[in-house]
C-alpha positions in Angstrom: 8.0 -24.9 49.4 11.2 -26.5 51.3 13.0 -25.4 54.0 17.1 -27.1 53.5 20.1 -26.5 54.2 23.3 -27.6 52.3 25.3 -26.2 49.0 23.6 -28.4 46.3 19.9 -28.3 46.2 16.9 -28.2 43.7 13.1 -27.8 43.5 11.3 -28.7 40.1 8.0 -27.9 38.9 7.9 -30.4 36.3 6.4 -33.2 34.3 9.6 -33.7 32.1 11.8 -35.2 34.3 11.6 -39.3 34.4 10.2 -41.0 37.4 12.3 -42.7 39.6 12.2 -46.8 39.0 9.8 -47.5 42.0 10.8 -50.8 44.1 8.2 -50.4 46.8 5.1 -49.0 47.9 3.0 -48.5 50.7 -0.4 -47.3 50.3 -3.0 -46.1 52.6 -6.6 -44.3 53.2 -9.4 -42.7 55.5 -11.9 -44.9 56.6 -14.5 -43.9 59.5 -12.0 -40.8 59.6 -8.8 -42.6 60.8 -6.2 -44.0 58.7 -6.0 -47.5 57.5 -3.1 -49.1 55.7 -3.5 -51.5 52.2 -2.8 -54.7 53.0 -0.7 -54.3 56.5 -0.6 -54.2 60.2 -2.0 -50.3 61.8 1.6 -51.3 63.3 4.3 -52.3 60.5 8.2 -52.5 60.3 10.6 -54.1 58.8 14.4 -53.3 59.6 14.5 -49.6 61.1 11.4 -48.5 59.0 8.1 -48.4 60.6 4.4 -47.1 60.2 2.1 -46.7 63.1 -1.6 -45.9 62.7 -2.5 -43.9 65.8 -6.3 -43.9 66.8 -6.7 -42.2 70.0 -6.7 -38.8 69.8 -10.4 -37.8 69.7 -10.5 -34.9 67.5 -7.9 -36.5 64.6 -6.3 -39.3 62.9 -2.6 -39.8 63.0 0.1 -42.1 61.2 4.0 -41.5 62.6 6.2 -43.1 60.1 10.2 -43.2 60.6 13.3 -45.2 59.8 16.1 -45.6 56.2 14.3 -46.8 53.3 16.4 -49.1 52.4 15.2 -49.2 48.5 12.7 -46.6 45.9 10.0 -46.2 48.0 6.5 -44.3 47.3 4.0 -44.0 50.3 0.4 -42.9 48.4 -2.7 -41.9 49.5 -5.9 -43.0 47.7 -8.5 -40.8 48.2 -11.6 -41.5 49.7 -13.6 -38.6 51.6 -15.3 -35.6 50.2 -14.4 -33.3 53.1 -11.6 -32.7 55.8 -8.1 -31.7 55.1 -4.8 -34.1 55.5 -1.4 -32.4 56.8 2.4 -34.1 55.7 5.1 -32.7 58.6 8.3 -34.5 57.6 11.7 -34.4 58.1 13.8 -36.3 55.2 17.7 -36.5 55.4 20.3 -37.8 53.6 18.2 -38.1 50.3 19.3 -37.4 46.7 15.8 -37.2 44.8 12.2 -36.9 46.8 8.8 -36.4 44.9 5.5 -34.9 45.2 2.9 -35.9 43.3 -1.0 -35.3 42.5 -3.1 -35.2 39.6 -2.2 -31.3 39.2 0.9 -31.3 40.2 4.3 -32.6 39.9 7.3 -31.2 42.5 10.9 -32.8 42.7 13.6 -31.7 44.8 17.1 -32.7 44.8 17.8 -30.8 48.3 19.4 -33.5 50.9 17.5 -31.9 54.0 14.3 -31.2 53.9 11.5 -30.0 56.4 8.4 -29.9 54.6 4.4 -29.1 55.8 1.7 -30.2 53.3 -1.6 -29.5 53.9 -4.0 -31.3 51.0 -8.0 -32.1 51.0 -9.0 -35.3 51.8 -11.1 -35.7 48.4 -7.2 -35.6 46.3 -5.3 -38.8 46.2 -1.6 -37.9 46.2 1.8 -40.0 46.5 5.7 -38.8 48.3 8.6 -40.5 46.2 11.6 -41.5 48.4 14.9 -42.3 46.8 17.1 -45.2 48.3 18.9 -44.3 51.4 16.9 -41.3 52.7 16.2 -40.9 56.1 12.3 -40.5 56.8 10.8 -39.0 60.2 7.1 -38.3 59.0 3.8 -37.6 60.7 0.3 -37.7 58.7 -2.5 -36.0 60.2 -6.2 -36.4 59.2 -8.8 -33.3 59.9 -12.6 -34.4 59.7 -15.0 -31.2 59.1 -15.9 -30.7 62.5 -11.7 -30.6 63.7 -11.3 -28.1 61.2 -10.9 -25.3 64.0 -7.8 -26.6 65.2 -6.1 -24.9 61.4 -5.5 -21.6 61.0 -8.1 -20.1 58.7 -5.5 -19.0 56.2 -4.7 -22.6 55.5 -8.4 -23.0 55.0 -9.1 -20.2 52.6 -5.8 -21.6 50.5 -6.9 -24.8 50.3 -10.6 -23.6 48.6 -8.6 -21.9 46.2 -6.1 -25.2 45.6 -6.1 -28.9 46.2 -2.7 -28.6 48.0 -1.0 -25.7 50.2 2.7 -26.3 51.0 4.0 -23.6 54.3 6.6 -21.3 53.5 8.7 -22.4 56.1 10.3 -18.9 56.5 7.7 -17.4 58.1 8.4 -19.9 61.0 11.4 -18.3 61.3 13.6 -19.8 64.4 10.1 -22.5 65.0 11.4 -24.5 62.7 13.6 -25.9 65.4 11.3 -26.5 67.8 9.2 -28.5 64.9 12.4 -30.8 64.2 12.6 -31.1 68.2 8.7 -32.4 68.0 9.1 -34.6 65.6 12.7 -35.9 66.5 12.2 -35.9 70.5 8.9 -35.8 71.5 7.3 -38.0 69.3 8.4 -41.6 71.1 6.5 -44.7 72.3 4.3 -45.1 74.1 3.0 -43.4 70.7 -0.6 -43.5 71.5 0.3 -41.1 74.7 2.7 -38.7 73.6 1.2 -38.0 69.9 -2.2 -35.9 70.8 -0.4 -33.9 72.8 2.9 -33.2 70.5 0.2 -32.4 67.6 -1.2 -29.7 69.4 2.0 -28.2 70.0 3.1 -28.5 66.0 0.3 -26.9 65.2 0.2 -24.1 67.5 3.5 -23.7 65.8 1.8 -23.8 62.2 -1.1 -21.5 62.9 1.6 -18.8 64.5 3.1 -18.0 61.0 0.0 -16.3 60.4 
């Protein structure tokens, strides 16, 4: 489910649709239950786009990713845990086409603002579609088993019945603004102080929808 705003906008259930031409990719895992990046840096940029891989926060794993992607762009996740969940918070502006993809499922949106929260398992590999231009504030959060208090049990329960559960935004109601503010504001270098901290708050603001 996505929350947007503006006249012209679109969600897709579908495989019929032709992927977009993909130009570049970024891939990444969990590996001793943090993050690690394919082939790159735990700290990567190039022009306003960057990825840091946070490690500091002792009961998860975060990855703050931010900037214009500048061409196609697909950031994937390869799966390789049995157990603990992954979260997707992200704000993407200015887009015209962005994609959601697993082995049982297929979502495209044509919406040019979008907040979206993801919450998949850690055992399914899965890969966000970016079309040139768009405007990416993200932040990836890896639960292992014994963090899994810190979601709401509802999220839990979904995600035995379902490899993926997307938020319905509009039961956050007027805390969507105060995630946006999190994730626009509060999220800021030094990252490795301010992220454990600003995670708690978003999902205190998660878990209060149920």
């Amino acid at each position: 489910m996505y929350f947007f705003s503006g006249l012209s906008c679109a969600l897709y259930f579908c495989s019929w649709l032709p992927n977009l031409f993909i130009t570049m990719s970024i891939g990444y895992t969990i590996k001793d239950d943090h993050f690690e990046l394919f082939e790159l840096p735990a700290n990567y940029s190039y022009g306003s786009f960057e990825i840091m891989v946070v490690k500091s926060c002792p009961t998860f794993s975060a990855m703050y990713t931010s900037g214009v992607i500048d061409k196609n762009h697909e950031i994937y996740y390869a799966s390789g845990l049995k157990y603990g969940i992954a979260c997707c918070i992200q704000i993407i502006n200015n887009t015209h086409r962005f994609e959601f993809r697993s082995s049982t499922c297929n979502e495209i949106s044509f919406c040019q603002d979008i907040l979206e929260v993801k919450f998949i398992t850690a055992s399914t590999s899965f890969r966000h579609v970016y079309s040139k231009g768009t405007i990416i504030n993200r932040l990836d959060l890896f639960f292992p088993p014994q963090s899994l208090q810190m979601l709401s049990p509802h999220i839990i329960d979904s995600l035995e019945l379902d490899d993926y559960f997307s938020v319905e935004l509009r039961q956050l109601d007027h805390n969507t603004q105060k995630m946006r503010k999190a994730l626009n504001k509060e999220v800021r270098l030094p990252l490795n102080e301010s992220i454990c901290g600003t995670v708690y708050k978003i999902m205190e603001i998660i878990n209060s929808a149920w």
